[in-house]
C-alpha positions as CSV (number, residue, x, y, z in Angstrom):
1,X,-7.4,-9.7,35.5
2,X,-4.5,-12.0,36.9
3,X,-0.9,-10.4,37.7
4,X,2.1,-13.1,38.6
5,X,4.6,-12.0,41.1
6,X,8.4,-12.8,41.6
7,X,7.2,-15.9,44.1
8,X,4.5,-17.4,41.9
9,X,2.2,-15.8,43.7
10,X,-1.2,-14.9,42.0
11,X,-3.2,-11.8,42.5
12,X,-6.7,-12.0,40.9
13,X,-9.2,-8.7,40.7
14,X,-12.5,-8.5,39.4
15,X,-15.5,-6.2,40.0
16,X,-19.2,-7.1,40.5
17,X,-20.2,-5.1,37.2
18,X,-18.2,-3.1,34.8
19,X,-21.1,-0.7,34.1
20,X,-22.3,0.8,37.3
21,X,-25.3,3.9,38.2
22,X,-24.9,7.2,40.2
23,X,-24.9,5.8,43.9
24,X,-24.8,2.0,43.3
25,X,-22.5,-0.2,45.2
26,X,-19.7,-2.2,43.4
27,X,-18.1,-4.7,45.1
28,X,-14.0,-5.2,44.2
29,X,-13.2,-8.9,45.0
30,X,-9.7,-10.0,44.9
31,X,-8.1,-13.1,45.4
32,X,-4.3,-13.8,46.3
33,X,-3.3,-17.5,44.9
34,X,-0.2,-19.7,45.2
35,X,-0.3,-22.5,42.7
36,X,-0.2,-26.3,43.9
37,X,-1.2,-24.5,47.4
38,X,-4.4,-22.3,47.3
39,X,-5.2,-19.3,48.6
40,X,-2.9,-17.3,51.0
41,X,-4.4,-16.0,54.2
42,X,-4.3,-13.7,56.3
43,X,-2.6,-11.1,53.5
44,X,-3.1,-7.5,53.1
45,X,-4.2,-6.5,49.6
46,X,-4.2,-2.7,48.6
47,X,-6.8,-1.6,46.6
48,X,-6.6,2.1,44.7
49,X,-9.1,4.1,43.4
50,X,-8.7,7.9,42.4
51,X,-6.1,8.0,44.8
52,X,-7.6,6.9,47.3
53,X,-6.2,3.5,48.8
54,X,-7.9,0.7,51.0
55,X,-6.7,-2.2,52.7
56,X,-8.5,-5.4,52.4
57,X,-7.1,-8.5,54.5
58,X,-7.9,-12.2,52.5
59,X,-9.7,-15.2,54.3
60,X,-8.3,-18.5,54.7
61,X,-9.1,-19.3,50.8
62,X,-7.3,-15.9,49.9
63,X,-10.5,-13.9,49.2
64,X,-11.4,-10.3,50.4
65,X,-13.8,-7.8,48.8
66,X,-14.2,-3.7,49.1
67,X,-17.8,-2.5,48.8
68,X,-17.1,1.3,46.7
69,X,-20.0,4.3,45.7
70,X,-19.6,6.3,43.2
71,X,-21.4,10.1,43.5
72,X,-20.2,10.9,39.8
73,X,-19.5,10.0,36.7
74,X,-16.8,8.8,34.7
75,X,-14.1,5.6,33.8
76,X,-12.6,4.4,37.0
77,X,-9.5,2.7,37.2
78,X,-9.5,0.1,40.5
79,X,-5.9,-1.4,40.8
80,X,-5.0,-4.1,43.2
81,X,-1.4,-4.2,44.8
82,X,-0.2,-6.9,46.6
83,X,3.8,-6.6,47.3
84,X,5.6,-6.3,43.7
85,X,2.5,-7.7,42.2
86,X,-0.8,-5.1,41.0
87,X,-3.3,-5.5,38.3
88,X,-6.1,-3.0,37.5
89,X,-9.7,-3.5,35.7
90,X,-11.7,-0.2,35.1
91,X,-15.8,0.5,35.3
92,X,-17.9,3.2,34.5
93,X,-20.2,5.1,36.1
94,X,-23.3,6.6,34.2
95,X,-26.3,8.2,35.1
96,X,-29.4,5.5,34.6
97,X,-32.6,6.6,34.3
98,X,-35.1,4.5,37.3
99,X,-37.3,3.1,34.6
100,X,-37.4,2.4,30.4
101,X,-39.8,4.0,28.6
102,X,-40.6,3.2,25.0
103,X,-42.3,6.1,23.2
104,X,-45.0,5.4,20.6
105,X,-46.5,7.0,18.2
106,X,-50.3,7.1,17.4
107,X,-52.7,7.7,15.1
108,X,-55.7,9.0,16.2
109,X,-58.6,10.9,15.4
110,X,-60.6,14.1,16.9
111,X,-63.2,13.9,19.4
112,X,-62.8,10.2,20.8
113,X,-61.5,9.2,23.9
114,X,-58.1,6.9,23.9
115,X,-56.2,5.0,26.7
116,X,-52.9,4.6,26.5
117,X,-50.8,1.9,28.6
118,X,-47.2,1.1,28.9
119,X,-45.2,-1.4,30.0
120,X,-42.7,0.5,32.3
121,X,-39.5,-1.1,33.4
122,X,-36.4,-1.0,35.7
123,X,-32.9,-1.1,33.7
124,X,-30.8,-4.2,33.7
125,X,-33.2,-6.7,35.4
126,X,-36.6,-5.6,33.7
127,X,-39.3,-6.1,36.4
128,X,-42.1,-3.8,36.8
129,X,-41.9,-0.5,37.6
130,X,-43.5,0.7,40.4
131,X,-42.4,4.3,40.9
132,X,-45.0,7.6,39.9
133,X,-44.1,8.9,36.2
134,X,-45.2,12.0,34.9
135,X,-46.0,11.5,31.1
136,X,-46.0,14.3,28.8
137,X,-48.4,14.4,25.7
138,X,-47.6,16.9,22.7
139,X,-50.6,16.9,19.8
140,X,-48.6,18.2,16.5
141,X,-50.9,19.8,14.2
């Protein structure tokens, strides 16, 4: 998101992912811009979320981040202010189960022995799963 102030100034805001789980860190990066110069030091950049308001101080390219938690969930709306400049982005927070599990259904008959195996993984990155799982198995008549 990009917001132009009264002094072609530039106030950039982005977050590390738009979709974020229960107790994961997001990181708000924002960078403060003044074209045909670069970045502005040395600024302070206020950064609002649920009222609650954080001041972040750019490096000498006119970068700063906020590292944020959400405990529950919801849309969020993270706005960045710098002087008569803001611009906002928004991300939501769901709960995300620690593994995926795809169910199957099977066909089998009385009196044998069957193994079963899954392929369990971790949302988003898909790498093994290495947590315990309790499985559940329901015979219908």
């Amino acid at each position: 998101m990009l917001m132009i102030g009264q002094k072609n100034v530039q106030l950039f805001l982005w977050s590390s992912s738009r979709l974020v789980a229960l107790n994961q860190s997001v990181t708000i990066a924002v960078v403060l811009w003044k074209p045909g110069e670069g970045g502005i030091a040395d600024a302070t950049v206020t950064i609002e979320n649920n009222d609650r308001l954080y001041n972040v101080t750019t490096n000498e390219n006119g970068f700063a981040t906020l590292n944020l938690t959400f405990m529950e969930e919801g849309s969020y709306e993270i706005r960045a202010t710098y002087g008569d400049i803001s611009t906002s982005t928004w991300i939501e927070v769901r709960a995300i189960p620690p593994y995926l599990f795809i169910e199957k259904e099977l066909m089998l008959q009385v009196n044998r022995t069957y193994t079963v195996e899954w392929d369990l993984v971790t949302p988003y990155f898909f790498t093994p799963y290495t947590g315990s799982v309790n499985v559940t198995v329901i015979f219908n008549n």
